[in-house]
One Martini backbone bead per residue (centre of mass of N, CA, C, O) as a GRO file, in nm:
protein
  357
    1UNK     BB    1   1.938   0.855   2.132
    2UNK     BB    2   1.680   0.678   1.952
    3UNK     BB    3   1.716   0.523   1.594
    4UNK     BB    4   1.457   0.502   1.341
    5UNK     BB    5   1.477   0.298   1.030
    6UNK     BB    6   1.297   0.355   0.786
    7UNK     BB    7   1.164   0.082   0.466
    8UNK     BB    8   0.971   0.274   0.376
    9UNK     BB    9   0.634   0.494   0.284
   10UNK     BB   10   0.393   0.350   0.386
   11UNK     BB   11   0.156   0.320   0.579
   12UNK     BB   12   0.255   0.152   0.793
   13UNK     BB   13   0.485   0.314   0.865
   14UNK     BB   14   0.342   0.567   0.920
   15UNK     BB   15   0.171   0.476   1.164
   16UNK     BB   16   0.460   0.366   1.290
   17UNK     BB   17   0.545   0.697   1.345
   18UNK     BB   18   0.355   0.797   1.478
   19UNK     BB   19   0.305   0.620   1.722
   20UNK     BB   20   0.594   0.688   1.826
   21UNK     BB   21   0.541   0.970   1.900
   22UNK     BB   22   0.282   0.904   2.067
   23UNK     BB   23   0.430   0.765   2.293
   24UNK     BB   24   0.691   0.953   2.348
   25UNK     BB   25   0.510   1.200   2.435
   26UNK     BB   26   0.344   1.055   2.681
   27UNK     BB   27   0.674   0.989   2.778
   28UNK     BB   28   0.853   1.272   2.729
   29UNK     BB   29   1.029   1.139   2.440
   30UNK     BB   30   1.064   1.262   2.197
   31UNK     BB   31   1.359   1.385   2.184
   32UNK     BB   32   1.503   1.080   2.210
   33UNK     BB   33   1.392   1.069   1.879
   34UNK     BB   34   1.455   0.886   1.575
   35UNK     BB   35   1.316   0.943   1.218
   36UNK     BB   36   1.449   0.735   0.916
   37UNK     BB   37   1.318   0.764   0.585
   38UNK     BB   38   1.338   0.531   0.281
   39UNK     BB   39   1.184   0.594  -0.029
   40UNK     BB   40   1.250   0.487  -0.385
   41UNK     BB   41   1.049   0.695  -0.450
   42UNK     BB   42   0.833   0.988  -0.472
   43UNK     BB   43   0.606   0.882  -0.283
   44UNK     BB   44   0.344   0.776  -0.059
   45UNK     BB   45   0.207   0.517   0.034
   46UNK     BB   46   0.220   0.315  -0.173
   47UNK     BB   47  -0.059   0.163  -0.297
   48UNK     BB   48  -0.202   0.424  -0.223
   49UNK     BB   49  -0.200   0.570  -0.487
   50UNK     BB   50  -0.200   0.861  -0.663
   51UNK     BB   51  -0.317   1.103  -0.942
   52UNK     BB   52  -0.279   1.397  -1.178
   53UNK     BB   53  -0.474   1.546  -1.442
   54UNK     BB   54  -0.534   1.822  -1.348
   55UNK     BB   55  -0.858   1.782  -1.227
   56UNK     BB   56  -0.778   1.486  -1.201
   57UNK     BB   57  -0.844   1.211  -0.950
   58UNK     BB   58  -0.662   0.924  -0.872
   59UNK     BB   59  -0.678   0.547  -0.762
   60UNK     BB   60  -0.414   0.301  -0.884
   61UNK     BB   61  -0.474   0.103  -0.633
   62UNK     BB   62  -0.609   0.135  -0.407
   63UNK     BB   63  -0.941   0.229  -0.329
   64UNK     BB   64  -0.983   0.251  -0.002
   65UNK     BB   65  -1.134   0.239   0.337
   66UNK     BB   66  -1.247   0.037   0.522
   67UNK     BB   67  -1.471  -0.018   0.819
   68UNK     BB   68  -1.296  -0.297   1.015
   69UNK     BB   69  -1.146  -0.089   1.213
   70UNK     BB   70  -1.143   0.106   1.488
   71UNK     BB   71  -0.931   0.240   1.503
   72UNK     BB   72  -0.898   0.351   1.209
   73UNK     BB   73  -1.102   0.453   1.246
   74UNK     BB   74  -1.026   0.701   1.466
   75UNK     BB   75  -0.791   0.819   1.300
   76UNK     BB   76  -0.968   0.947   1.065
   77UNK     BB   77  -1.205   1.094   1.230
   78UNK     BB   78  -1.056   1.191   1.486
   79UNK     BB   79  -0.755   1.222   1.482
   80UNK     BB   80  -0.731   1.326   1.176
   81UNK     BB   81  -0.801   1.509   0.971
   82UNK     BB   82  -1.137   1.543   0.819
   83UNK     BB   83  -1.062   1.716   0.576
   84UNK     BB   84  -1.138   1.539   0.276
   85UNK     BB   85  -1.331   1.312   0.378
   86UNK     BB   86  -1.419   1.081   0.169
   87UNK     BB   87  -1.727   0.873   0.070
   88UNK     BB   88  -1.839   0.587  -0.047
   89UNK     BB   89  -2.210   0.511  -0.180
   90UNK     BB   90  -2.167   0.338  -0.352
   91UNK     BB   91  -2.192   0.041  -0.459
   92UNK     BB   92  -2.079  -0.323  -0.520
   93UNK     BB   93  -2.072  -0.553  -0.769
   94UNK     BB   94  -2.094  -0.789  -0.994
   95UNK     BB   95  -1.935  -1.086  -1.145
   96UNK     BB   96  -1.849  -1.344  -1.393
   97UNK     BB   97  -1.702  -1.508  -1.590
   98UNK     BB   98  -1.918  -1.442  -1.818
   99UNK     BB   99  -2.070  -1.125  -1.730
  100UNK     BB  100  -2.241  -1.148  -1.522
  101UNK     BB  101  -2.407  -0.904  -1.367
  102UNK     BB  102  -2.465  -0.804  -0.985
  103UNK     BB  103  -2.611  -0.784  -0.717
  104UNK     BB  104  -2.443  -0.816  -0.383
  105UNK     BB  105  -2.141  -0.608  -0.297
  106UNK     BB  106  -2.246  -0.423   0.023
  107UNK     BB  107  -2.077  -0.477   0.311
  108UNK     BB  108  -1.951  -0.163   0.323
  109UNK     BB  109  -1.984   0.060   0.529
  110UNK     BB  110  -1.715   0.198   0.405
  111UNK     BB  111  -1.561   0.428   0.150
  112UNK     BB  112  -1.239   0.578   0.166
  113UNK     BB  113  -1.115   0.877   0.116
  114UNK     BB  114  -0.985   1.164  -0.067
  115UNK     BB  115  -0.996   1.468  -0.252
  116UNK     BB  116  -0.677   1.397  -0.277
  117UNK     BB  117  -0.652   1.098  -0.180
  118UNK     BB  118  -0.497   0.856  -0.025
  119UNK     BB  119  -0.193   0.980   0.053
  120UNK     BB  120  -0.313   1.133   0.292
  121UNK     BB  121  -0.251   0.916   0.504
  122UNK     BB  122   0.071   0.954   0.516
  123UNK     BB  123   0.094   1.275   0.498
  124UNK     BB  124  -0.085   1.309   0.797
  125UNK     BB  125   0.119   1.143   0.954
  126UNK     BB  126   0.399   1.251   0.881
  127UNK     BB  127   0.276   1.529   1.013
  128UNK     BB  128   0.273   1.428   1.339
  129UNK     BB  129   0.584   1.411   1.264
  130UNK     BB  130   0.984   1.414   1.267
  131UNK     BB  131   1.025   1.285   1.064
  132UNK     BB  132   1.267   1.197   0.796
  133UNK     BB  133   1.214   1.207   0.444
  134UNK     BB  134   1.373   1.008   0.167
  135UNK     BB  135   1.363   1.014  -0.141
  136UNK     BB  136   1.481   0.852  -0.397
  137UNK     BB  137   1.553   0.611  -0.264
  138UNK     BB  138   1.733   0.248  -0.269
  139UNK     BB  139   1.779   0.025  -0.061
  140UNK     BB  140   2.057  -0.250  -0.101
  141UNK     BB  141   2.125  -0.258   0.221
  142UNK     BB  142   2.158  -0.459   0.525
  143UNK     BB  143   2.332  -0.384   0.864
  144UNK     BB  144   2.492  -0.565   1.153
  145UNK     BB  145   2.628  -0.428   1.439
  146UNK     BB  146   2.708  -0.602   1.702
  147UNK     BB  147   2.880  -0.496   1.907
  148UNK     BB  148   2.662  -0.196   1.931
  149UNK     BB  149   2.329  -0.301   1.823
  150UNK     BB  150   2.327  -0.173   1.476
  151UNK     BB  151   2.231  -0.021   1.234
  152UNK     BB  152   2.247  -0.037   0.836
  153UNK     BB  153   2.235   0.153   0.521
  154UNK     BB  154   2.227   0.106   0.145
  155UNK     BB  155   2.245   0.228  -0.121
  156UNK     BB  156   2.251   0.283  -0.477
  157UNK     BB  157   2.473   0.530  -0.464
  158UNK     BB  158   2.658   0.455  -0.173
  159UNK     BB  159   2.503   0.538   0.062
  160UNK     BB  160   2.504   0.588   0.408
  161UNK     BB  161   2.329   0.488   0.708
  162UNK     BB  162   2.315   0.582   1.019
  163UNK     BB  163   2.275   0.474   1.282
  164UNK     BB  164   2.030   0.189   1.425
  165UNK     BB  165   1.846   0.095   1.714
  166UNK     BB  166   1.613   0.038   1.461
  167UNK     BB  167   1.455  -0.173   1.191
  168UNK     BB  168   1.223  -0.117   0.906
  169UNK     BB  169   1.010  -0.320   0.698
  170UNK     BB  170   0.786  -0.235   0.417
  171UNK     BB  171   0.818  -0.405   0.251
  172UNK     BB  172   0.706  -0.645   0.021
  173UNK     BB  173   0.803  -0.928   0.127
  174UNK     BB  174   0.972  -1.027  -0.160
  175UNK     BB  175   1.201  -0.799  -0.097
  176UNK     BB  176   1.228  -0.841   0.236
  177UNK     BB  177   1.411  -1.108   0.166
  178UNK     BB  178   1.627  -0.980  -0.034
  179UNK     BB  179   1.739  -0.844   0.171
  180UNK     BB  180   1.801  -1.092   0.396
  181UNK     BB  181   1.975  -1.205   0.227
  182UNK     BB  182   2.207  -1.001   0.156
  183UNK     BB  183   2.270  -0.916   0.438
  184UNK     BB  184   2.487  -0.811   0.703
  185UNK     BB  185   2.430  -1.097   0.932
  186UNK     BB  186   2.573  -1.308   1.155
  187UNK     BB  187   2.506  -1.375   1.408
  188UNK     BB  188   2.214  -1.404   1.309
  189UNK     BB  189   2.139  -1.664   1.098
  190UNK     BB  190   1.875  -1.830   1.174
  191UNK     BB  191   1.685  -1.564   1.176
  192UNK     BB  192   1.745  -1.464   0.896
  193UNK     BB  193   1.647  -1.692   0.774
  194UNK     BB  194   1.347  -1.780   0.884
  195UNK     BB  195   1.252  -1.472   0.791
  196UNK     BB  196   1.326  -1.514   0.459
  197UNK     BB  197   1.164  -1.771   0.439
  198UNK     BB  198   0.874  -1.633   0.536
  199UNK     BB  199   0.831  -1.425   0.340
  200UNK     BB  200   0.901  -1.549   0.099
  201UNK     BB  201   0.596  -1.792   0.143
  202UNK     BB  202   0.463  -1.548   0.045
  203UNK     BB  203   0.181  -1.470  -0.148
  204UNK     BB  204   0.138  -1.322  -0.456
  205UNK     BB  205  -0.040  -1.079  -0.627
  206UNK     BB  206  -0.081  -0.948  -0.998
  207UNK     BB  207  -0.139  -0.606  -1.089
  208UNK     BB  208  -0.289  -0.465  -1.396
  209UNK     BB  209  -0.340  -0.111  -1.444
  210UNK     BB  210  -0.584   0.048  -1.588
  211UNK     BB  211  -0.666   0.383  -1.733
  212UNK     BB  212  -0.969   0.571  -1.793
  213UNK     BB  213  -1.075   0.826  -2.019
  214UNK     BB  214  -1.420   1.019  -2.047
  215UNK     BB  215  -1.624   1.283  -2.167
  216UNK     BB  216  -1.824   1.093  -2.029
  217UNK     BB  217  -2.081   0.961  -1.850
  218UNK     BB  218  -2.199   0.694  -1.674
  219UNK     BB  219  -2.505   0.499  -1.663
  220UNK     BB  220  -2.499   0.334  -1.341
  221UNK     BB  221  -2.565   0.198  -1.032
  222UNK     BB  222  -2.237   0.175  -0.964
  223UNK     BB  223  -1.903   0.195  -0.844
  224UNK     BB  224  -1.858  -0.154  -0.849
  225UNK     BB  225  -1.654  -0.416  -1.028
  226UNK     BB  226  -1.646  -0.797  -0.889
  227UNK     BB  227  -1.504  -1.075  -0.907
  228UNK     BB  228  -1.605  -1.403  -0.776
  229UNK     BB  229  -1.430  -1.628  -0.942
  230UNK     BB  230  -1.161  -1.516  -1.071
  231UNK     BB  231  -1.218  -1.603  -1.412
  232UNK     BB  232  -1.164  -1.304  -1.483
  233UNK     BB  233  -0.943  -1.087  -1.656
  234UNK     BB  234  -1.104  -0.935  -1.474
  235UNK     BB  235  -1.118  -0.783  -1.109
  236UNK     BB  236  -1.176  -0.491  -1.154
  237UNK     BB  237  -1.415  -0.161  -1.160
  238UNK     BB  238  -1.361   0.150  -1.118
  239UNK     BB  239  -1.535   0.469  -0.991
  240UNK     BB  240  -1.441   0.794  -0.964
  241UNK     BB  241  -1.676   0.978  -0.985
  242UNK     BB  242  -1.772   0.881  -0.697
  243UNK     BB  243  -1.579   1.050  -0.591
  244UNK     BB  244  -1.560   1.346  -0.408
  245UNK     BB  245  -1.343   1.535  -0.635
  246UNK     BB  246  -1.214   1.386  -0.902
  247UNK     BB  247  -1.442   1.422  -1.085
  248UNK     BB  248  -1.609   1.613  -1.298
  249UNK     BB  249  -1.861   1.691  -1.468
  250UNK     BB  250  -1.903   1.509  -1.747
  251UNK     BB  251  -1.724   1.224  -1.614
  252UNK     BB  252  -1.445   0.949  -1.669
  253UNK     BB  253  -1.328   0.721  -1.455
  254UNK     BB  254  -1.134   0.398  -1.507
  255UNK     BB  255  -1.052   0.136  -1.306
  256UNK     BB  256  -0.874  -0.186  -1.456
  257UNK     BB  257  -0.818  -0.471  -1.284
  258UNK     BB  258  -0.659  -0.748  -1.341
  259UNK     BB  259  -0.564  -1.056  -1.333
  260UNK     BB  260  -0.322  -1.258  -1.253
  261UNK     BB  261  -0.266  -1.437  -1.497
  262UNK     BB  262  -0.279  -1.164  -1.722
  263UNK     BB  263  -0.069  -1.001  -1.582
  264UNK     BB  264   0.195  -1.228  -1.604
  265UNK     BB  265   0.166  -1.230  -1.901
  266UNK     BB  266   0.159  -0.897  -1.972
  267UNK     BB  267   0.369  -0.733  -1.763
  268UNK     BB  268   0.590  -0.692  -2.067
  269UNK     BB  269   0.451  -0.542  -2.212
  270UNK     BB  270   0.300  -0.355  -2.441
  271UNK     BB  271   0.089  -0.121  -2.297
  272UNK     BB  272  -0.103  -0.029  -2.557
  273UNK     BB  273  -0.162  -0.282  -2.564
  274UNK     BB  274  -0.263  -0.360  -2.294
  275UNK     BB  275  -0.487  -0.174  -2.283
  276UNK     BB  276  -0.674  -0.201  -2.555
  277UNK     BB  277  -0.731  -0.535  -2.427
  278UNK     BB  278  -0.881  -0.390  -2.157
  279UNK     BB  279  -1.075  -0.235  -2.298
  280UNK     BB  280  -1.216  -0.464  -2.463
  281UNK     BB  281  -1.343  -0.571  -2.236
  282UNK     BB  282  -1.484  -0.395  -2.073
  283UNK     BB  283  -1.661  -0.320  -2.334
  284UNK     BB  284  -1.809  -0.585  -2.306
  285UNK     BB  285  -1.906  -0.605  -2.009
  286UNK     BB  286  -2.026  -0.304  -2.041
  287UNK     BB  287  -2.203  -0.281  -2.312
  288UNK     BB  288  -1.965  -0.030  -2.416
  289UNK     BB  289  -1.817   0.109  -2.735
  290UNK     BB  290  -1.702   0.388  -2.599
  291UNK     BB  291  -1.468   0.206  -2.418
  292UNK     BB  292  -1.263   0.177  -2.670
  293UNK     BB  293  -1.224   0.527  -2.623
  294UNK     BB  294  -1.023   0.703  -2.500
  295UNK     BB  295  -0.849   1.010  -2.444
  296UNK     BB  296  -0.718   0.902  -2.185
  297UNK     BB  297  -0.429   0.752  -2.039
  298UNK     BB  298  -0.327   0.471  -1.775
  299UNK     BB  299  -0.068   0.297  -1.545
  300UNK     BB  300  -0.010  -0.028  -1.405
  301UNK     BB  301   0.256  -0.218  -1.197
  302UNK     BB  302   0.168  -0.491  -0.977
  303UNK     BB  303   0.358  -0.719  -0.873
  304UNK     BB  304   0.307  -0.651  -0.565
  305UNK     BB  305  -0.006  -0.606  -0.455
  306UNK     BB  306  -0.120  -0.866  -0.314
  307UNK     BB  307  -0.182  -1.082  -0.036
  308UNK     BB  308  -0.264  -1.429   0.005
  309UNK     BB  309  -0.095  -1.468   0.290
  310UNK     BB  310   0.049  -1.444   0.551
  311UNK     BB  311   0.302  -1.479   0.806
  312UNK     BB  312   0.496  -1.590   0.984
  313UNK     BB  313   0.564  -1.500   1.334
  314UNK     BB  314   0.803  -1.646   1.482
  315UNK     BB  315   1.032  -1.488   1.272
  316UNK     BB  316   0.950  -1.173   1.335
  317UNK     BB  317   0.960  -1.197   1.674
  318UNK     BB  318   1.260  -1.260   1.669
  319UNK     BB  319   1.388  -1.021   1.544
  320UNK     BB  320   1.329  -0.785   1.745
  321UNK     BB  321   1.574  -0.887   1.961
  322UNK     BB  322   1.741  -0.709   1.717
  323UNK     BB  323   1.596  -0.451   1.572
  324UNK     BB  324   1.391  -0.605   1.391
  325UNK     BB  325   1.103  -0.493   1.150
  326UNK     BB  326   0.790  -0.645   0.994
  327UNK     BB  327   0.592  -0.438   0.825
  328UNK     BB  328   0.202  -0.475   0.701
  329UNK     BB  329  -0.020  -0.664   0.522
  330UNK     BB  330   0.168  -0.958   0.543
  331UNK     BB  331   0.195  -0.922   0.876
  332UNK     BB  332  -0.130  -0.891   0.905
  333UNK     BB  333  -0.278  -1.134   0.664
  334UNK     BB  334  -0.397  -0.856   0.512
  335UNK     BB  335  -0.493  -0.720   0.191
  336UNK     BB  336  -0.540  -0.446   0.340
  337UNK     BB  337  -0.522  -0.086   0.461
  338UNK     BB  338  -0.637  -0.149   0.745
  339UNK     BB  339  -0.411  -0.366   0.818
  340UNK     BB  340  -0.170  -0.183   0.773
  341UNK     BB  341  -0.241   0.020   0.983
  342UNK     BB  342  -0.268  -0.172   1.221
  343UNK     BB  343   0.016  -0.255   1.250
  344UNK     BB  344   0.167   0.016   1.232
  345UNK     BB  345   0.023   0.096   1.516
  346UNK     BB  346   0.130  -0.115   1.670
  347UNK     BB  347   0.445  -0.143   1.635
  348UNK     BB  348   0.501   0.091   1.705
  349UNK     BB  349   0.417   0.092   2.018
  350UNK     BB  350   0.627  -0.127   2.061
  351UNK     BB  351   0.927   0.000   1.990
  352UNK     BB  352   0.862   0.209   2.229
  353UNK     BB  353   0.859   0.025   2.435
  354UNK     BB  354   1.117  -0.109   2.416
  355UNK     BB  355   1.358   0.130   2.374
  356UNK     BB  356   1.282   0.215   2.690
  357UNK     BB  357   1.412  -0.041   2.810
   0.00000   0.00000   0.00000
């Protein structure tokens, strides 16, 4: 039997147990594999995430996915159930500093969602492999057991999990770092150390999340507005009322992701206070002072939201040959979804190539 644990329940991750059952099941080695996954929070796929309250279901990280990727084309319309696969056909607008909105920017072929929101690209991948989800777990330590060849893992309660003869790490960038410089792991130090520093020298932007919702439709030509010069407080305004199944008739509700700037200096603040100031930019953007006073909100900060350039790859595929892979959108140099999801399910077909060795 080969073990293998990942770290975090990922878009990536997802793909790549997706794929490595996918592989090992066409060189008929299903059973010789095993796949437990460990996640800090209660829900799945990361930054792609979902909420719902009452009737109303919204995306407050990630938007969509484009379709700039074949296979993942491919894996939504084709390998996937596609009931409830929905597109946004709403275009994307811009804005710049000064406020001035403008057409201009609808250059995506598709904007994928589903009628239950994105969390369901996880769920639906989770859910053709055998792999053992725990959720609310939080990884605090991991260990190489050199002798064997094997890792494990320690979480926050003192459980310990393992061995594993692969370990998948799918956390951020800087947090993947923080593991791997705590780790126990001295046979390899040099391969330990230069992947710990090429995480850390990922750079991340940081985005603050309000949630507007109004009783009432805005009515406007645009799915979203997103500023080209990075120079506004606001760095985008989704309608999920454009994604069909989000929002009843009659309603709106905007997503209102802040600039980098605006969040790092913001980002421990009391909340009501910055939806408040975020409510008011909105609403001077969009020209409309009933954006002032939503009926309620919601929140979100993603320390690590997206990364602004990948990682060298070359301490990435050292670490591979102790047993150790790190996916995502920061190893594949591109924070968008569909590159998360492309990386996840190469590492994983290389994966089962591997152990099958």
């Amino acid at each position: 039997m080969t073990r293998i644990g990942i770290v975090g329940a990922g878009a990536a991750a997802a793909a790549a147990a997706y794929a490595i059952d996918r592989t090992t099941t066409k060189r008929d080695a299903s059973d010789d594999v095993s796949v437990t996954v460990l996640e800090k929070s209660g829900g799945l796929c990361g930054r792609a995430a979902t909420r719902r309250r009452a009737d109303v279901t919204y995306d407050y990280g990630a938007n969509y996915v484009k379709s700039d990727d074949e296979r993942v084309v491919d894996l939504l319309t084709e390998t996937l159930e596609s009931d409830g696969l929905v597109d946004v056909t709403d275009p994307v607008w811009t804005f710049d500093s000064g406020g001035e909105i403008a057409e201009g920017r609808d250059a995506d072929d598709h904007k994928w969602t589903y009628e239950a929101g994105l969390t369901q690209i996880a769920k639906r991948l989770f859910a053709r492999t055998d792999a053992t989800i725990h959720r609310n777990t939080r990884v605090e330590t991991i260990s190489r057991e050199s002798a064997a060849g094997t890792w494990r893992l320690e979480d926050d309660a003192g459980d310990r999990w393992g061995p594993f003869d692969a370990l998948l790490l799918n956390p951020p960038a800087p947090q993947t770092a923080d593991l791997l410089r705590s780790a126990e792991w001295d046979a390899d130090p040099d391969v330990r150390r230069r992947l710990a520093d090429a995480a850390e020298a990922v750079p991340y932007r940081t985005i603050w999340t309000g949630v507007f919702h109004y009783p009432f439709e805005l009515d406007v030509p645009y799915y979203a507005l997103v500023n080209t010069d990075k120079e506004h407080e606001i760095g985008w305004i989704g309608r999920e009322e454009c994604k069909p199944g989000h929002i009843p008739d009659g309603e709106s509700l905007l997503v209102v992701q802040a600039n980098h700037e605006w969040s790092v200096d913001r980002y421990d603040d009391d909340p009501d206070a910055t939806l408040e100031a975020l409510a008011e930019l909105t609403a001077d953007l969009l020209g409309d002072e009933r954006l002032l006073e939503p009926d309620w909100t919601d929140h979100q900060g993603w320390r690590y939201a997206l990364p602004e350039d990948g990682v060298a790859l070359e301490p990435v595929r050292a670490a591979e040959d102790a047993g150790l892979y790190c996916l995502g959108d920061w190893v594949a140099g591109e924070g968008r979804l569909h590159a998360a999801l492309r990386n996840g399910l190469e590492t994983g077909e290389r994966i089962a190539e591997n152990v099958s060795n």
